[in-house]
Structure formats: structure tokens, C-alpha cells
ZALOLO-746550 format. One record per atom (N, C-alpha, C): residue in one letter; chain; atom name; z, x, y. Coordinates in Angstrom, 1 decimal. Layout:
% ZALOLO-746550
a, A, CA, Z, X, Y
...
END
This chain:
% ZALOLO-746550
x, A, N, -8.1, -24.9, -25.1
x, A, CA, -8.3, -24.9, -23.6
x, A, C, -8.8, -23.6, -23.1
x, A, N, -9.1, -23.5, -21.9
x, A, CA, -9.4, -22.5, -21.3
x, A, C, -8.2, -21.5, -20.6
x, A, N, -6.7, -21.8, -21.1
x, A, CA, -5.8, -21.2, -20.5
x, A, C, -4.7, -20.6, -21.2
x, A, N, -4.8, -19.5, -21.5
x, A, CA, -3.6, -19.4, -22.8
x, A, C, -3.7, -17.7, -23.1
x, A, N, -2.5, -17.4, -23.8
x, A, CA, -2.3, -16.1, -24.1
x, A, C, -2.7, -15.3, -25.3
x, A, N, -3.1, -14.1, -25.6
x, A, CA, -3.7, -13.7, -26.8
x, A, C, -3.6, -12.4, -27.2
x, A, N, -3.7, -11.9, -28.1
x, A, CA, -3.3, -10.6, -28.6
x, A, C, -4.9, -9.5, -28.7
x, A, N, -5.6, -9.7, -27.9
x, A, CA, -6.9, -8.5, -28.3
x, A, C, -6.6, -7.6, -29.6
x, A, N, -5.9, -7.1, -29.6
x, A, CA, -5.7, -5.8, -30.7
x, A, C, -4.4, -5.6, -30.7
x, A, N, -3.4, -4.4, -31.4
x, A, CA, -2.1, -4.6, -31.9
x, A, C, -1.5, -4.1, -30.4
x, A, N, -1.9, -3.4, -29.2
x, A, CA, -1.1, -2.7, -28.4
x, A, C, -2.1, -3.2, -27.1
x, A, N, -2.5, -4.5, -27.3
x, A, CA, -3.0, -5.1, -25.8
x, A, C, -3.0, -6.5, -26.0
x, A, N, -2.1, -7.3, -24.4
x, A, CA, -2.4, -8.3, -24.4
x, A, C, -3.0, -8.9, -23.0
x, A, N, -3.2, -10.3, -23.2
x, A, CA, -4.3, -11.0, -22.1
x, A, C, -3.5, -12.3, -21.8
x, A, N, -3.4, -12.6, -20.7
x, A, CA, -3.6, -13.8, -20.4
x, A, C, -4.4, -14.3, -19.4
x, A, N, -5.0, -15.6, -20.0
x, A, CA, -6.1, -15.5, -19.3
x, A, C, -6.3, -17.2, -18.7
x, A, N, -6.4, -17.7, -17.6
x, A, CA, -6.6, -18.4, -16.9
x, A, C, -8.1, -19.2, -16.7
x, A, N, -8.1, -20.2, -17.0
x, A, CA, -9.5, -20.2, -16.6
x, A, C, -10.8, -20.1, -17.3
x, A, N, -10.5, -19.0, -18.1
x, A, CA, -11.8, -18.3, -18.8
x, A, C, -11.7, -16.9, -18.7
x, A, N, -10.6, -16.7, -17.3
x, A, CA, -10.4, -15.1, -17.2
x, A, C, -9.0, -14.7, -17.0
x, A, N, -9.3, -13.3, -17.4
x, A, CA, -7.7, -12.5, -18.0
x, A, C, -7.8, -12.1, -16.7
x, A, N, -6.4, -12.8, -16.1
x, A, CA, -5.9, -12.5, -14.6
x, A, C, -4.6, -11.4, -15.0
x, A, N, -4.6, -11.4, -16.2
x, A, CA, -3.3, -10.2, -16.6
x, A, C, -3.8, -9.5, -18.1
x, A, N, -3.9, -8.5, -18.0
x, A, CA, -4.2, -7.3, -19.4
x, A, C, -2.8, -6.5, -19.4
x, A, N, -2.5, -6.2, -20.4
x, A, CA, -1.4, -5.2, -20.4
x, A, C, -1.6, -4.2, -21.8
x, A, N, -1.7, -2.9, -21.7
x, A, CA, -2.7, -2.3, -22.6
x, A, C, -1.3, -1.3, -23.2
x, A, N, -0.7, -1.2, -24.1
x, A, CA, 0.4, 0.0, -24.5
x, A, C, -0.5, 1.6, -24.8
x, A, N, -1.0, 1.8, -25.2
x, A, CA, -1.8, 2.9, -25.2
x, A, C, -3.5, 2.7, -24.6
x, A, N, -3.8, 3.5, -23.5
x, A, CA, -4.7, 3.5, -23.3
x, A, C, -5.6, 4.8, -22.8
x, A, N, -4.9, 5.9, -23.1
x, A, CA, -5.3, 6.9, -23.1
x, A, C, -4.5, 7.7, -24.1
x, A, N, -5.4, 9.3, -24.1
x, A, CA, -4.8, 9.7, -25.3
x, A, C, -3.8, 10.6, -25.0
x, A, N, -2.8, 10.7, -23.7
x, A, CA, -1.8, 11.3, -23.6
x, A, C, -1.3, 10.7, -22.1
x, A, N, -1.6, 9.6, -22.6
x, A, CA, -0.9, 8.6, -21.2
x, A, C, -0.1, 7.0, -22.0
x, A, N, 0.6, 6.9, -21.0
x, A, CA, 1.7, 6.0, -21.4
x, A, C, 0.7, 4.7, -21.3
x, A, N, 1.3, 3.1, -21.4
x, A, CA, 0.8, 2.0, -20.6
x, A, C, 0.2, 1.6, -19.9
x, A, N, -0.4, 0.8, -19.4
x, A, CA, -0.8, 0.1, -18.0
x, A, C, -1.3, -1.1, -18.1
x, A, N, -1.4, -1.7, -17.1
x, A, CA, -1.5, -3.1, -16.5
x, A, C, -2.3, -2.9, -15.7
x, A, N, -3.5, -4.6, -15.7
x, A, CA, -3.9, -4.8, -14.7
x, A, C, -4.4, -6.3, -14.1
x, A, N, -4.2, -6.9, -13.4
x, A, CA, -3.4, -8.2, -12.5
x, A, C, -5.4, -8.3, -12.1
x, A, N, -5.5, -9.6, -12.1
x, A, CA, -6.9, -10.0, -11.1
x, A, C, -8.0, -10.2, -11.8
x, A, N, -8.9, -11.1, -11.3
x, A, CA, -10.2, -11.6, -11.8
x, A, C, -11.4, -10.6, -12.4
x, A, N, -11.2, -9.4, -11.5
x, A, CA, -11.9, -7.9, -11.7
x, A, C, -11.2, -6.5, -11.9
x, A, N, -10.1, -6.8, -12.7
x, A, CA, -9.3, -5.9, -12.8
x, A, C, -9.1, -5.2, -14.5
x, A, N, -9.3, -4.0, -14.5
x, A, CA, -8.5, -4.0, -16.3
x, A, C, -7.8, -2.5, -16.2
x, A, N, -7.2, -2.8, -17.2
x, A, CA, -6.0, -1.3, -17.5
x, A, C, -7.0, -0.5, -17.6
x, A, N, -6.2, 0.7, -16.3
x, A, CA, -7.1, 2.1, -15.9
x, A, C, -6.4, 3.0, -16.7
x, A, N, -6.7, 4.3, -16.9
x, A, CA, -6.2, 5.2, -17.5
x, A, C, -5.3, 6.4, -16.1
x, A, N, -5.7, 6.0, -15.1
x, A, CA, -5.3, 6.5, -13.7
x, A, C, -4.3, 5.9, -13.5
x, A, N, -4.1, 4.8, -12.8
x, A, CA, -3.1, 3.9, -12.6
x, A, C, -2.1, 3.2, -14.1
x, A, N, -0.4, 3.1, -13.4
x, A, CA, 0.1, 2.2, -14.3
x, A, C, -0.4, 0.7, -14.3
x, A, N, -0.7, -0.1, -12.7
x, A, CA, -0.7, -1.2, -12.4
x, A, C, -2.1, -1.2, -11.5
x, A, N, -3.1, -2.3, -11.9
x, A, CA, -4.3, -2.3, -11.4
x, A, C, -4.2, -3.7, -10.5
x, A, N, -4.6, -3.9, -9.4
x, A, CA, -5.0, -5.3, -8.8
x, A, C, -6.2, -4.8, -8.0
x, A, N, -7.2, -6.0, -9.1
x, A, CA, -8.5, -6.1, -8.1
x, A, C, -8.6, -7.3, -8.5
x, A, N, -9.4, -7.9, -7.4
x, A, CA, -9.7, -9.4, -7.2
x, A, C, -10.6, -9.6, -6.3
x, A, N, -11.3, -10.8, -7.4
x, A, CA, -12.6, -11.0, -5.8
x, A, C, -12.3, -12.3, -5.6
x, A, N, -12.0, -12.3, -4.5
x, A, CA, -12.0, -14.0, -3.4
x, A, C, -13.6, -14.4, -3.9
x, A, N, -14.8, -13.8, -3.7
x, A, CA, -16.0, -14.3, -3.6
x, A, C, -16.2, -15.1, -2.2
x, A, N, -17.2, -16.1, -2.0
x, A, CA, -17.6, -16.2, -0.6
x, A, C, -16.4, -16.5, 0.4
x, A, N, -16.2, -16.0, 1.0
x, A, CA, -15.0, -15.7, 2.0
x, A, C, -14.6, -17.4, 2.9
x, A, N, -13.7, -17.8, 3.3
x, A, CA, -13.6, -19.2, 3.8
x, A, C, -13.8, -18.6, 5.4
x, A, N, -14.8, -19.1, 6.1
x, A, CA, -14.9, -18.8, 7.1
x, A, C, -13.6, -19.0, 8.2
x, A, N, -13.0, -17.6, 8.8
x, A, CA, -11.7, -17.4, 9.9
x, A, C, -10.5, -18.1, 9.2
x, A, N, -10.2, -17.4, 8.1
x, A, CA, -9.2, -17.8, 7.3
x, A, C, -9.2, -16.2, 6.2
x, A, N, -7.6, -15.8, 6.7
x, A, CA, -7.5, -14.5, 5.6
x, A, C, -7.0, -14.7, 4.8
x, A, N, -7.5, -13.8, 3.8
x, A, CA, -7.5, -13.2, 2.5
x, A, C, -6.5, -12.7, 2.2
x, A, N, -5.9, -12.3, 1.4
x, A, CA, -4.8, -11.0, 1.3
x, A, C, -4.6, -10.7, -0.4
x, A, N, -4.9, -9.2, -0.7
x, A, CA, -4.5, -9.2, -1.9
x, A, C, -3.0, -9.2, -2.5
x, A, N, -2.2, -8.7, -1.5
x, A, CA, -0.7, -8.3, -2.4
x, A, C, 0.1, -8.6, -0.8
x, A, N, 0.5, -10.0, -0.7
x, A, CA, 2.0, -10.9, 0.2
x, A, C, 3.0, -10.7, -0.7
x, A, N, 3.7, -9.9, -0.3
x, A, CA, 5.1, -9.3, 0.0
x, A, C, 6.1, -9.8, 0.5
x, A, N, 7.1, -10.2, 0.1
x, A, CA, 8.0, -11.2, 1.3
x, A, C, 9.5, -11.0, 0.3
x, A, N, 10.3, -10.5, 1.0
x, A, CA, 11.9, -10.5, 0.5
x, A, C, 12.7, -10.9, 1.7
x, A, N, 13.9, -11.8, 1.1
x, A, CA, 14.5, -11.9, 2.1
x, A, C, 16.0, -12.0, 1.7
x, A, N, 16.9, -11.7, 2.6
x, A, CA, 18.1, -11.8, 2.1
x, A, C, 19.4, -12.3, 3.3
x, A, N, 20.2, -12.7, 3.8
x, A, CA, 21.5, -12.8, 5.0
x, A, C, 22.5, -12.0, 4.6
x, A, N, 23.4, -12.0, 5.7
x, A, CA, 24.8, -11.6, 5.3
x, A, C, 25.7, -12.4, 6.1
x, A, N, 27.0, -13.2, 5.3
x, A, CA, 27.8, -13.9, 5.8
x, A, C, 29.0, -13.2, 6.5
x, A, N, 29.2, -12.5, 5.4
x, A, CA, 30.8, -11.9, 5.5
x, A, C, 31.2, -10.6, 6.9
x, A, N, 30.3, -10.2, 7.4
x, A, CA, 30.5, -9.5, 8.3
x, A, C, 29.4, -8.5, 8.7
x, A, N, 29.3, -7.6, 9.8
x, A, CA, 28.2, -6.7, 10.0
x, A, C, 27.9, -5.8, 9.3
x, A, N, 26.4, -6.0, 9.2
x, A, CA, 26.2, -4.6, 7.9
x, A, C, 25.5, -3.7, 8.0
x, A, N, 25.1, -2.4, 7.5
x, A, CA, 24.6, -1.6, 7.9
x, A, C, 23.2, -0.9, 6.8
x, A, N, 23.2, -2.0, 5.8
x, A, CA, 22.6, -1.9, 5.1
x, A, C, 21.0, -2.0, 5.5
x, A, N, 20.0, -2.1, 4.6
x, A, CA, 18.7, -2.8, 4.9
x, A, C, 17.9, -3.3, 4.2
x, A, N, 17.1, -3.8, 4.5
x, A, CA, 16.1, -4.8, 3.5
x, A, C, 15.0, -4.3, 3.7
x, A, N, 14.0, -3.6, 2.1
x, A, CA, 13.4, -3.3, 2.7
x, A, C, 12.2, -4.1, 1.7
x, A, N, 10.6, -4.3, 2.6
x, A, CA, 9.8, -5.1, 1.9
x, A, C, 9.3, -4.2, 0.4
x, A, N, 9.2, -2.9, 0.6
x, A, CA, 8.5, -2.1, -0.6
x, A, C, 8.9, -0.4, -0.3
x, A, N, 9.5, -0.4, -1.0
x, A, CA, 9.7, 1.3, -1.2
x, A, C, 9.3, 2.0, -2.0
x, A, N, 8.7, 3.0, -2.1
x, A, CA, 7.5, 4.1, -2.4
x, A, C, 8.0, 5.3, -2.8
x, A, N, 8.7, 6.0, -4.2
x, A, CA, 9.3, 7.0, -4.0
x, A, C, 8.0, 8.1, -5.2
x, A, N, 7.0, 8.5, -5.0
x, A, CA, 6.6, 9.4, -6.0
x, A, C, 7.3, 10.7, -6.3
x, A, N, 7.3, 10.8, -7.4
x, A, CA, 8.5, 11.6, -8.5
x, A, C, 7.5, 12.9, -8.7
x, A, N, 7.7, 14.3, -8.7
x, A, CA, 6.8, 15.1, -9.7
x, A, C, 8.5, 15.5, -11.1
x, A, N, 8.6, 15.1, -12.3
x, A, CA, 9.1, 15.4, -13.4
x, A, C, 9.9, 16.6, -13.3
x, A, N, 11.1, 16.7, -14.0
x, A, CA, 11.8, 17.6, -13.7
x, A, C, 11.2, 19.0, -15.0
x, A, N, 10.2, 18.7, -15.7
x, A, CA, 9.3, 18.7, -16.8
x, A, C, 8.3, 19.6, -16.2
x, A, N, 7.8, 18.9, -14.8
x, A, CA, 6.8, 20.1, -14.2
x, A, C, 6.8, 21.8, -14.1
x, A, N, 5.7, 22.2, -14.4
x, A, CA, 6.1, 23.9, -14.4
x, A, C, 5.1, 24.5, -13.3
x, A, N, 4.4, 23.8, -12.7
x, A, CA, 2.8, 24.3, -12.3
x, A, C, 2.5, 23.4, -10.5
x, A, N, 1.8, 24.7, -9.5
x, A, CA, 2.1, 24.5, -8.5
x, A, C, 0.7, 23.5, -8.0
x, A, N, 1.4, 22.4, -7.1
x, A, CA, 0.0, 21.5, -6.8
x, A, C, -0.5, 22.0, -5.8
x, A, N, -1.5, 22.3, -5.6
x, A, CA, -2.4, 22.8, -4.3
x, A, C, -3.4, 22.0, -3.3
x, A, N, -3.1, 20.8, -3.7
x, A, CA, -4.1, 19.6, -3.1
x, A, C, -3.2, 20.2, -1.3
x, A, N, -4.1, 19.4, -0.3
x, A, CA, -3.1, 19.8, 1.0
x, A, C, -2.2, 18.5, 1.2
x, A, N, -2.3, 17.4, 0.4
x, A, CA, -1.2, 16.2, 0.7
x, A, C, -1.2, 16.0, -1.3
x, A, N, -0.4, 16.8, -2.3
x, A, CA, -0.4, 16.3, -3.1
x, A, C, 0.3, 15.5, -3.9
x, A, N, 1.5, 14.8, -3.2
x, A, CA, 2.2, 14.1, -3.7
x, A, C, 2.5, 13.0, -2.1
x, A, N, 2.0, 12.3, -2.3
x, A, CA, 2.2, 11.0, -1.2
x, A, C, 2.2, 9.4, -1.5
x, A, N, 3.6, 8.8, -1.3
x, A, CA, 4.2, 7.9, -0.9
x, A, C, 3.1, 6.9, -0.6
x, A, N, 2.5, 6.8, 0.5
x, A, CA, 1.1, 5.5, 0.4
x, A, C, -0.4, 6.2, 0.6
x, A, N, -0.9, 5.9, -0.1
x, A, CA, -2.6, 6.2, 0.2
x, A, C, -3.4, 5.2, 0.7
x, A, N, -4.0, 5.2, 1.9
x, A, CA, -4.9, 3.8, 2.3
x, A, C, -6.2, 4.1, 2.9
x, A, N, -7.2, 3.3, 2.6
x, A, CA, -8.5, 3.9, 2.6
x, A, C, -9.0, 2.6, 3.9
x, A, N, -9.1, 3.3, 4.9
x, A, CA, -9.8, 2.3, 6.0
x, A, C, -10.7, 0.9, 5.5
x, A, N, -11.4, 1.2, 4.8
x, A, CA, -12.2, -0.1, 4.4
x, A, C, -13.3, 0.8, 2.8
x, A, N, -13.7, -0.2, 2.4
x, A, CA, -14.7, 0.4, 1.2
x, A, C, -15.6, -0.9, 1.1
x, A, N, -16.7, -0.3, 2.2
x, A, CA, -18.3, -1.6, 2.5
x, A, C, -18.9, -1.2, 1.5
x, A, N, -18.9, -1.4, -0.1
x, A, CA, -19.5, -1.7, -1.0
x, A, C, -21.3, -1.4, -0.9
x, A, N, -22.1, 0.0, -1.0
x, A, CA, -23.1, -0.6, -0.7
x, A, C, -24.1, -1.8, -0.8
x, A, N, -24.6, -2.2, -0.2
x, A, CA, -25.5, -3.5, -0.3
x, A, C, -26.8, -3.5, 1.1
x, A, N, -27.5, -4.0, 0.8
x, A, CA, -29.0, -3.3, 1.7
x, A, C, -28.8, -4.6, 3.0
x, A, N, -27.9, -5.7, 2.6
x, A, CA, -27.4, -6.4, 3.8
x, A, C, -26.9, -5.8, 4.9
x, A, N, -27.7, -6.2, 5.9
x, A, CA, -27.1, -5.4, 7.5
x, A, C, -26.0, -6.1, 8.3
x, A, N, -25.2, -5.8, 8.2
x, A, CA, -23.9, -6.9, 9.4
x, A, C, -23.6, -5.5, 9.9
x, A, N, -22.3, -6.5, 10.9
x, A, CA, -21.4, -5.4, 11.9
x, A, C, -20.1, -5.7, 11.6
x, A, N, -19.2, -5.1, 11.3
x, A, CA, -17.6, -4.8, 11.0
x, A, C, -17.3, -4.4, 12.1
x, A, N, -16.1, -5.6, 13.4
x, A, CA, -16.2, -5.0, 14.5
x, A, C, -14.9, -3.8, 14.5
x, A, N, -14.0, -4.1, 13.8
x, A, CA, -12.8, -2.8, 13.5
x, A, C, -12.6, -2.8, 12.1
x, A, N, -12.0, -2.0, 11.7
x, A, CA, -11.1, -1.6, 10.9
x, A, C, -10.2, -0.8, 11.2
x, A, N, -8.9, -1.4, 10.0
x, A, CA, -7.7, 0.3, 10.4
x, A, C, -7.1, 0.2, 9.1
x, A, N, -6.9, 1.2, 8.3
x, A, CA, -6.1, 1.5, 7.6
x, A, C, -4.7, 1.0, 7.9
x, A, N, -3.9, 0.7, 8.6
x, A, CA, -2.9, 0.2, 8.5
x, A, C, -2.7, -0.3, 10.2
x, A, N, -2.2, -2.0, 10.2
x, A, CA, -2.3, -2.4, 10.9
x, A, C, -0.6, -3.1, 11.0
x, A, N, 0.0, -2.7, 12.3
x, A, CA, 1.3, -3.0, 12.2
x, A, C, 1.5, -4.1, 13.4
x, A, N, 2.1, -5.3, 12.4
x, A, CA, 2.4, -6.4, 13.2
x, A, C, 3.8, -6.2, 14.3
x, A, N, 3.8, -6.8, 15.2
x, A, CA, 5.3, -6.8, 15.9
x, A, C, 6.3, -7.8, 15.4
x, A, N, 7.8, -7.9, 15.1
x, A, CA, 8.3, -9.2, 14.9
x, A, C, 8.1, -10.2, 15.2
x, A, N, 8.0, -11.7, 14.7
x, A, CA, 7.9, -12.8, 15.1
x, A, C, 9.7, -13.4, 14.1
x, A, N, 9.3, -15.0, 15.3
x, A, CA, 10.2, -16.0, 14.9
x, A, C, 11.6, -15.4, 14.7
x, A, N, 12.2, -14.9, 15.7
x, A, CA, 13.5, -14.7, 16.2
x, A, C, 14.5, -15.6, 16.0
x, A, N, 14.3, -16.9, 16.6
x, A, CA, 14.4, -17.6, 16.6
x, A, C, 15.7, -17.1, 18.2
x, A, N, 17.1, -17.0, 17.5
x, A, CA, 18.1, -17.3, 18.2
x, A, C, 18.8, -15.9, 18.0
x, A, N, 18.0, -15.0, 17.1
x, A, CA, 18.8, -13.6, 17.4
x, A, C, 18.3, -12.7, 18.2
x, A, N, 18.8, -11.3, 18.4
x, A, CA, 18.6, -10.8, 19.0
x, A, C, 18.0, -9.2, 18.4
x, A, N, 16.0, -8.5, 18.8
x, A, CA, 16.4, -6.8, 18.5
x, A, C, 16.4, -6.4, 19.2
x, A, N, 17.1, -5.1, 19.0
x, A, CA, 17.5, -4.5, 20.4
x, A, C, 16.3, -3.5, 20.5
x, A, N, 16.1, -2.8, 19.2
x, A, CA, 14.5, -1.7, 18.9
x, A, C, 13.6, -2.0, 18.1
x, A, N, 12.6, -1.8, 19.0
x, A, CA, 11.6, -2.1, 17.9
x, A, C, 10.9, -1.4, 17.6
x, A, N, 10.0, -0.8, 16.4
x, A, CA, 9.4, 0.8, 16.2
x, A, C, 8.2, 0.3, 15.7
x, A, N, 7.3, 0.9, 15.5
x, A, CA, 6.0, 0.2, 15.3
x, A, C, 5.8, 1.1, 13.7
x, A, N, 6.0, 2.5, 14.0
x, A, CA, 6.6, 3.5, 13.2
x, A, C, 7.6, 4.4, 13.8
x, A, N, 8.2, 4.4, 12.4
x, A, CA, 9.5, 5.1, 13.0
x, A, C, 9.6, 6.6, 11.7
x, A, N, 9.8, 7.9, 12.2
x, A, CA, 9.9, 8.7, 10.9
x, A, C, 11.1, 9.4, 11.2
x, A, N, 12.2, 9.4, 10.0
x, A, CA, 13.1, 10.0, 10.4
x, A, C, 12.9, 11.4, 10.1
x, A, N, 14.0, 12.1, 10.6
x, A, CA, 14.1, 14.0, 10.7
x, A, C, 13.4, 14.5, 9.9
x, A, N, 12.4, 15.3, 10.0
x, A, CA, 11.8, 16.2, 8.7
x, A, C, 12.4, 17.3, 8.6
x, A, N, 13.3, 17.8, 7.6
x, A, CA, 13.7, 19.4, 7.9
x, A, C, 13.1, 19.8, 6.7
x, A, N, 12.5, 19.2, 5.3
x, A, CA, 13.2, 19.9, 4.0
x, A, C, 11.7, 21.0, 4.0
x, A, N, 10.6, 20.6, 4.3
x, A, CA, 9.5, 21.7, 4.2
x, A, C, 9.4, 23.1, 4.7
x, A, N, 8.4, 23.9, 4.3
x, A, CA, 8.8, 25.2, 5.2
x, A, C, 7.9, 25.0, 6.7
x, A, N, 7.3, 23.6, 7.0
x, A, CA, 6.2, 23.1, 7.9
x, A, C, 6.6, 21.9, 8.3
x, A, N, 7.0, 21.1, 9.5
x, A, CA, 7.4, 19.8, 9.2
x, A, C, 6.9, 19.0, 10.6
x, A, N, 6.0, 17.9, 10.2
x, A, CA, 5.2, 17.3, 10.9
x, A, C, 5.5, 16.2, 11.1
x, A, N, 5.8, 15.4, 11.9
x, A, CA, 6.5, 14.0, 12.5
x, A, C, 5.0, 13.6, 11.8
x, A, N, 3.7, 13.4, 12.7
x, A, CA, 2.3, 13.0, 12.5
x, A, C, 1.5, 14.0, 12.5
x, A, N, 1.1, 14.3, 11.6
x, A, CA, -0.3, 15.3, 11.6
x, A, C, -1.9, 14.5, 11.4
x, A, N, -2.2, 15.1, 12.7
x, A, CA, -3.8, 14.1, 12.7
x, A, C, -4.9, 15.8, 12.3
x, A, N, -5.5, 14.7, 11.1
x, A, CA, -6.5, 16.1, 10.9
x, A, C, -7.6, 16.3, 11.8
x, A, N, -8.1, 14.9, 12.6
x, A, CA, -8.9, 15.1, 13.5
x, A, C, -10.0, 13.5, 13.6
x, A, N, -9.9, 13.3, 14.8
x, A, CA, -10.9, 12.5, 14.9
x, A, C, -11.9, 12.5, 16.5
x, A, N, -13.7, 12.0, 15.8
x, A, CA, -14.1, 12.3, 16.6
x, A, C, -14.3, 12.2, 18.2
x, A, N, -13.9, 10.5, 18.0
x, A, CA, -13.6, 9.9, 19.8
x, A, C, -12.1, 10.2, 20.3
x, A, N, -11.2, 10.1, 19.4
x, A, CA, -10.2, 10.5, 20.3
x, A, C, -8.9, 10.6, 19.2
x, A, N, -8.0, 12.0, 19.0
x, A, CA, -6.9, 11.6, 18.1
x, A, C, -5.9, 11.1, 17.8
x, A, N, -5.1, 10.5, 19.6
x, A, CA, -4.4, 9.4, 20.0
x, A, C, -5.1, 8.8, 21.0
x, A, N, -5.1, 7.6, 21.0
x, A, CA, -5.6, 6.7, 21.9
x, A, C, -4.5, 5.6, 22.2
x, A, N, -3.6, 5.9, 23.8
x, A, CA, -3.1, 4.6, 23.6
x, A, C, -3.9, 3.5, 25.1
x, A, N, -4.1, 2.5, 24.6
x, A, CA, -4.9, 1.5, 25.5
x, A, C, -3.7, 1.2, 26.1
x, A, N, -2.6, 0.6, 26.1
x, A, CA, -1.7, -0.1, 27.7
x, A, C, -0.3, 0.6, 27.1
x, A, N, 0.6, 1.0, 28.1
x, A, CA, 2.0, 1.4, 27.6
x, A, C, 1.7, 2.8, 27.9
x, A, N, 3.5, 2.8, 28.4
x, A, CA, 4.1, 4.4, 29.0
x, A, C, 3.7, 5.2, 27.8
x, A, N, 3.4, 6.5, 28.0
x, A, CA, 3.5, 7.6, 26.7
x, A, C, 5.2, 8.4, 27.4
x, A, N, 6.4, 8.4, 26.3
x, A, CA, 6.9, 9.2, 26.7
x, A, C, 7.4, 10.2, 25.7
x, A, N, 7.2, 11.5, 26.4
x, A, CA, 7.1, 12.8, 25.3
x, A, C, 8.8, 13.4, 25.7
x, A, N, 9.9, 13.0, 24.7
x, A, CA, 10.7, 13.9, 25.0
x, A, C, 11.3, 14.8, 24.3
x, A, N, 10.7, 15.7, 23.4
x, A, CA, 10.7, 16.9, 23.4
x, A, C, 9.8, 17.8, 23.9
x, A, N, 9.7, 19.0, 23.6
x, A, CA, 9.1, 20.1, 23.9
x, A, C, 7.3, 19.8, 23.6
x, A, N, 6.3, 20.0, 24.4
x, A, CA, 5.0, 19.6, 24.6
x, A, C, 3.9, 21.1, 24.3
x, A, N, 4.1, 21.7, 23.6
x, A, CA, 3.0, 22.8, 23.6
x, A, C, 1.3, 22.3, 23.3
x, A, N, 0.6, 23.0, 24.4
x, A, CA, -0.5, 22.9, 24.6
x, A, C, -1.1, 24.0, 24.0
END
């Protein structure tokens, strides 16, 4: 059949769907790098990444989205109030306790990286009417409870740096904050 699992060579496997390996899992694939994986129709084990997902939808269903990676956990609590939390994905990048040598990139260890969009060249002309690197929904379907805050982002205390930046905007050309409707309120200290 067209659907079934397979050994490529002694330290990679495939399974493949269809006709295509929607999953590779490679044990050596560099010469001083561990494992990797990679998930999707256009995907294969990188030597950069542990875990790869690329996928092409192909012709798009017109006003109907797409999404590579739905995320959904969910959990209750019966027994009493908690103080715990649920969270959809946590992001902890590690530098080795092994490391000896100082990184000098200006963000070189960071938690999420997100690239506004990537329009693939192509000599096709359209208009893309926004984009955003990260686009934060408000809660829905409440139902019958109650929040009391709601944070769109929220960053807690920075102290541990010798520099510590709630948001640092490196710069943008129309405008660095832009808010369209809603109070701005600044309550700490405002240097101009």
C-alpha cells in the first residue's frame, strides 16, 4: 500500500502516508550533533533544529484558515481553589552547564523567535493586507465563569540582568507603539 513504516538505513526512520514521509526521525545526522526529527509533507531532519515542521496546505481553501501547530491542553479542578496554572507551551532555552565561551549575538539565547511572514519570492503580484508576528486573541466562551484580568501580555519582574527591559522596541518606521482605541496608562516613572 501506499501507507506504512520503514527503516531507510540503520539510524533513520519514515513513516510515510500516502506516498509521503509525514514523519523522518534521523539518530545521527550531523557529525557532532545529536538526533532530529521532522513532521510534514516538506519537512526533513535538519542538522539546526531537533524537531522540523514544514507543510504545504497547497491551494489555500478560500476564507478558511490554515494552521500549522493547534495547541490545546486542558485540565479542571474539583477539590478546591488553586493556584496553579495551565500552561499551552513553555519555552525554557538552556545554555549547558558544559559551556565555557561568551555569546555576543544582542538577543542570544531566546525563548520564542517569530518571523512576521516569509512571501516566498514569486514574480506574482498580490497585496498582503497585514501581517503580525504574533497576534493575541482575547478570551472567549466563558460560559458562566468569571475573569477578573485580562493581559494581552503580561511580563513579570525583570531583575536578573545587568539591563532589564519590560519591552525593548529596536525601532520602527511609522510608529513604535501604536495604540488605535484604549486608555494608555503609564504608572511608573516616564523619562523622555
Amino acid at each position: 500500500g501506499d501507507t506504512y513504516i520503514y527503516q531507510e538505513s540503520a539510524d533513520d526512520l519514515h513513516v510515510v502516508v500516502g506516498n509521503v514521509a509525514y514523519l523522518q526521525i534521523d539518530d545521527v545526522i550531523g557529525t557532532d550533533d545529536g538526533g532530529a526529527m521532522s513532521m510534514g509533507n516538506n519537512a526533513s531532519p535538519s542538522t539546526r533544529n531537533f524537531l522540523t515542521l514544514d507543510h504545504d496546505f497547497g491551494d489555500h481553501t478560500q476564507n478558511y484558515s490554515q494552521v500549522g501547530l493547534d495547541l490545546n491542553v486542558r485540565s479542571h479542578e474539583t477539590a478546591g481553589a488553586d493556584s496553579g496554572l495551565i500552561a499551552g507551551a513553555r519555552i525554557t532555552p538552556y545554555l549547558n552547564a558544559a559551556n565555557t565561551q561568551h555569546w555576543t549575538a544582542t538577543t542570544g539565547l531566546v525563548g520564542l523567535q517569530v518571523w512576521t511572514a516569509d512571501l516566498t519570492a514569486t514574480s506574482n503580484a498580490y497585496t498582503l493586507t497585514g501581517a503580525a508576528a504574533i497576534n493575541i486573541k482575547g478570551a472567549d466562551n466563558l460560559g458562566s465563569a468569571t475573569l477578573t484580568n485580562q493581559y494581552g501580555v503580561y511580563v513579570d519582574s525583570l531583575t536578573e540582568g545587568s539591563n532589564n527591559y519590560g519591552i525593548y522596541i529596536a525601532g520602527a518606521d511609522t510608529a513604535a507603539i501604536y495604540v488605535a482605541s484604549g486608555a494608555t496608562l503609564l504608572k511608573g516613572n516616564v523619562h523622555l
